[in-house]
C-alpha positions in Angstrom: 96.5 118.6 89.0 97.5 114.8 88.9 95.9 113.3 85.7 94.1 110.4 87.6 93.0 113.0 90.1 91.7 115.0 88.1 89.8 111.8 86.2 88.6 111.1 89.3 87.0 114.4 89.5 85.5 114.3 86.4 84.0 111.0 86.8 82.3 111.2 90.4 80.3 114.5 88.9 79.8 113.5 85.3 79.2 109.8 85.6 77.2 107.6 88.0 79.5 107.5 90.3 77.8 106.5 93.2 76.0 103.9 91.3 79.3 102.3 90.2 81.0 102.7 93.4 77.9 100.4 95.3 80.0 97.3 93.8 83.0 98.4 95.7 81.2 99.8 99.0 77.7 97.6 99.2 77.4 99.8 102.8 74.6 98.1 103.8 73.6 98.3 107.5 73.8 95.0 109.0 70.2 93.8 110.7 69.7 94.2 114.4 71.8 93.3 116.7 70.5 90.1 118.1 70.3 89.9 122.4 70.8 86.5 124.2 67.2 85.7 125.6 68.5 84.8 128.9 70.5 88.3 129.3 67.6 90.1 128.2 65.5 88.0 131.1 68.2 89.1 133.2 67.8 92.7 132.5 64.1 93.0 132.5 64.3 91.3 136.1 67.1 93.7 137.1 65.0 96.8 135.7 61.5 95.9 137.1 63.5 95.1 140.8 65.4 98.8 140.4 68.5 96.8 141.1 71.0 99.3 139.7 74.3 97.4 139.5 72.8 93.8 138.4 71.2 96.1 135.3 74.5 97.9 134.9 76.0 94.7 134.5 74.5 93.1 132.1 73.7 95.8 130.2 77.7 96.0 129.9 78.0 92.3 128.4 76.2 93.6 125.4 77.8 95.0 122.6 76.3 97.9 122.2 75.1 100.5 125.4 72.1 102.0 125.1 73.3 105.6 126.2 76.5 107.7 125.3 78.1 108.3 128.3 81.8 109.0 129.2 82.5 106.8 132.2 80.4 103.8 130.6 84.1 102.8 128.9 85.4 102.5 132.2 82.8 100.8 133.7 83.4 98.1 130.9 86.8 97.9 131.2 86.6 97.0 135.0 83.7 95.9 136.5 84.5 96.5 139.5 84.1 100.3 140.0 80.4 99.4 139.5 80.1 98.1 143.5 82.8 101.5 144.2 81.0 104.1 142.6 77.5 103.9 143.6 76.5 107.7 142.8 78.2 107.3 139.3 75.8 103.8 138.6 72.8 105.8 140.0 73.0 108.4 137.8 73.6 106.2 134.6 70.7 103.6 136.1 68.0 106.7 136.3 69.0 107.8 132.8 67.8 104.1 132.1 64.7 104.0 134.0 63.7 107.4 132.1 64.1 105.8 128.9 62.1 102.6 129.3 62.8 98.8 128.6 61.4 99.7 125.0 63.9 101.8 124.4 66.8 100.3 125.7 65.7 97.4 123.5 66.3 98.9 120.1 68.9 100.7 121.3 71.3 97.6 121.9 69.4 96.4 119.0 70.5 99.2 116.4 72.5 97.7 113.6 76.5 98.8 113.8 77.5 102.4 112.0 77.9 101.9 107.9 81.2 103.3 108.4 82.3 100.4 111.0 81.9 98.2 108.4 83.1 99.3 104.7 86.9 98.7 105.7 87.0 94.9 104.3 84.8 95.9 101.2 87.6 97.3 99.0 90.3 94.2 99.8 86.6 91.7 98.6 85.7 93.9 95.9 89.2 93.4 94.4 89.2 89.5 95.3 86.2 89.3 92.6 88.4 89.9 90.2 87.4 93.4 89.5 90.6 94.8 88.4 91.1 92.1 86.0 93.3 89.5 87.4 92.9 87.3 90.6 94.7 88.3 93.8 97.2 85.3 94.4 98.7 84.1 97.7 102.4 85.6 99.0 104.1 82.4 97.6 102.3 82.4 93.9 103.0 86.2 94.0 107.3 86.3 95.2 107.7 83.0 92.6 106.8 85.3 89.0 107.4 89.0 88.0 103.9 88.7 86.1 101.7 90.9 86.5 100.2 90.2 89.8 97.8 91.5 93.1 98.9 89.8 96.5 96.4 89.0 98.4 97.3 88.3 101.8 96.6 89.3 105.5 97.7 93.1 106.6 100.5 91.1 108.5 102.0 89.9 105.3 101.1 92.9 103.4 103.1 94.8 105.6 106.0 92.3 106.0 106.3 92.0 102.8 106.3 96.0 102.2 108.8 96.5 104.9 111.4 93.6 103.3 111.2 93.7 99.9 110.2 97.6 99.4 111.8 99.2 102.2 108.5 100.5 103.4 109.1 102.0 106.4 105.6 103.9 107.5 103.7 102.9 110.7 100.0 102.8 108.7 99.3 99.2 107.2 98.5 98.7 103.3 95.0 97.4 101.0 96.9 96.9 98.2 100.1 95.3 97.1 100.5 94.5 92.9 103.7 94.0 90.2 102.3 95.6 86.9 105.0 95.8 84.1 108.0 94.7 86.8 106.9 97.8 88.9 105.5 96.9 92.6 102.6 99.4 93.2 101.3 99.8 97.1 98.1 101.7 98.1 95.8 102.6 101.0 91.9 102.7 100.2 89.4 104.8 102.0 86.0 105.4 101.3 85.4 108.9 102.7 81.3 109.4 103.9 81.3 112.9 105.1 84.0 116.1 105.9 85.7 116.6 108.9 86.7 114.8 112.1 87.5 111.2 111.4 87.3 111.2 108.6 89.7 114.2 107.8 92.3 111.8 110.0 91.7 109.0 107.9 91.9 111.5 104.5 95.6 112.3 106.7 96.8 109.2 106.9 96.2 107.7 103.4 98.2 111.2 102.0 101.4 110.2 104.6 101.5 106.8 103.4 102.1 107.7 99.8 104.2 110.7 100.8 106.4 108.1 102.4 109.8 108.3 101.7 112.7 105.8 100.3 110.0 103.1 99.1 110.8 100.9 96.0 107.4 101.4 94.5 104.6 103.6 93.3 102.4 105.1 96.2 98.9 105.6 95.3 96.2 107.1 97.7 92.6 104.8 96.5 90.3 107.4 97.3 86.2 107.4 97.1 83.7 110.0 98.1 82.8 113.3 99.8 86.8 115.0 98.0 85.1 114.4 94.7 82.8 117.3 95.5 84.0 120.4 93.5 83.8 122.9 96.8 86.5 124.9 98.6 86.6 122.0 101.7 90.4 121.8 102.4 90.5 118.0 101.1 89.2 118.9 97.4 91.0 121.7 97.6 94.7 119.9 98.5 93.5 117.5 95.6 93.2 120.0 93.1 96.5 122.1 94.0 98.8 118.9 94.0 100.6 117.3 90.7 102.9 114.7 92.2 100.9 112.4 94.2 98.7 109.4 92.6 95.1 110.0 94.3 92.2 108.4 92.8 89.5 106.8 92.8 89.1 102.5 93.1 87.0 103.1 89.9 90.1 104.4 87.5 92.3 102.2 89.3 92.1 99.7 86.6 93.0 102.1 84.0 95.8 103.5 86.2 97.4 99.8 87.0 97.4 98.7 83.1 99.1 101.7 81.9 102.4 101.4 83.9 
């Protein structure tokens, strides 16, 4: 097993790792969404009058729907199939009416998904200066071969990458840093649960630093559910690999200072 893999491992189940990991992921739920007054007069009027495409409608301007249902995407995209496809509104519209104005309330209301929002934390968490030296801007960072963290916008990131490293993947960057005259690029994920999404996203962090032809070390900043000492497929590809750099955002530190 890769050394900082493996002291990964060892701290996510004999340290407080979840504790210490809050000050990289602080996945709070954002408060409820808040609803313009005047739409939400617009759809109580709509609802009480049964008028199924002015409720469709507005309901639509909102960010989030108050159902799951397949053709709702369409609808957004063009409003007008609403007026075209009267038995498809009808049946959306009495799924409505069953639940109630209550309910589509807190519905649009709910607060966006904890995992919607945790893909800036990592890039702010290291802008605090928590691995020891302030990210600097593209200019500060291509004037010095100090040791150094860019911090710059995933178009620079990736220009940057593409020019100067000969990075030549599709997936963008989190991390860009020069530590001992040796560029270092990374991808971070913070992975919740097993399977589906966030298998794909687990996917795309390993390509990245099995990228070929790149003048720099690749490392994989990964947090969470592969931690777990169990048989799922991601702990167990962490465990039976030497080569690649995967590891945690909380040994990153150590990793970066001992180039």
């Amino acid at each position: 097993m890769n050394y900082w893999t493996e002291l990964s491992i060892e701290y996510a189940n004999q340290k407080n790792y979840l504790d210490d990991l809050f000050q990289v992921y602080p996945t709070i739920p954002d408060g409820i969404r808040n609803i313009d007054e005047n739409r939400w007069a617009n759809i109580e009027k709509a609802f009480s009058k049964k008028n199924n495409n002015a409720l469709l409608k507005e309901l639509l301007k909102l960010d989030l729907f108050p159902i799951k249902d397949s053709y709702v995407a369409y609808l957004k995209r063009d409003a007008n199939a609403i007026d075209r496809n009267p038995k498809t509104v009808n049946r959306i519209c009495g799924r409505l009416y069953e639940m109630g104005l209550s309910k589509i309330l807190e519905r649009c209301s709910e607060p966006k998904e904890t995992n919607r929002q945790i893909g800036p934390f990592f890039r702010r968490w290291m802008n605090n200066k928590a691995l020891g030296i302030q990210p600097i801007s593209l200019d500060e960072f291509m004037g010095s071969k100090k040791d150094a963290i860019l911090n710059g916008s995933d178009q620079q990131l990736m220009t940057f990458a593409r020019k100067e490293l000969k990075y030549k993947h599709n997936k963008g960057l989190d991390f860009i840093g020069r530590f001992n005259e040796q560029y270092v690029i990374g991808e971070a994920k913070f992975l919740t649960d097993f399977g589906g999404h966030q298998n794909a996203q687990f996917n795309d962090a390993i390509s990245t630093i099995q990228t070929r032809g790149v003048r720099a070390i690749k490392i994989a900043i990964l947090d969470g559910v592969i931690y777990i000492k169990n048989n799922n497929k991601m702990h167990q590809f962490l465990i039976a690999q030497q080569e690649l750099n995967i590891l945690s955002s909380l040994v990153l530190r150590e990793f970066l200072y001992q180039i």
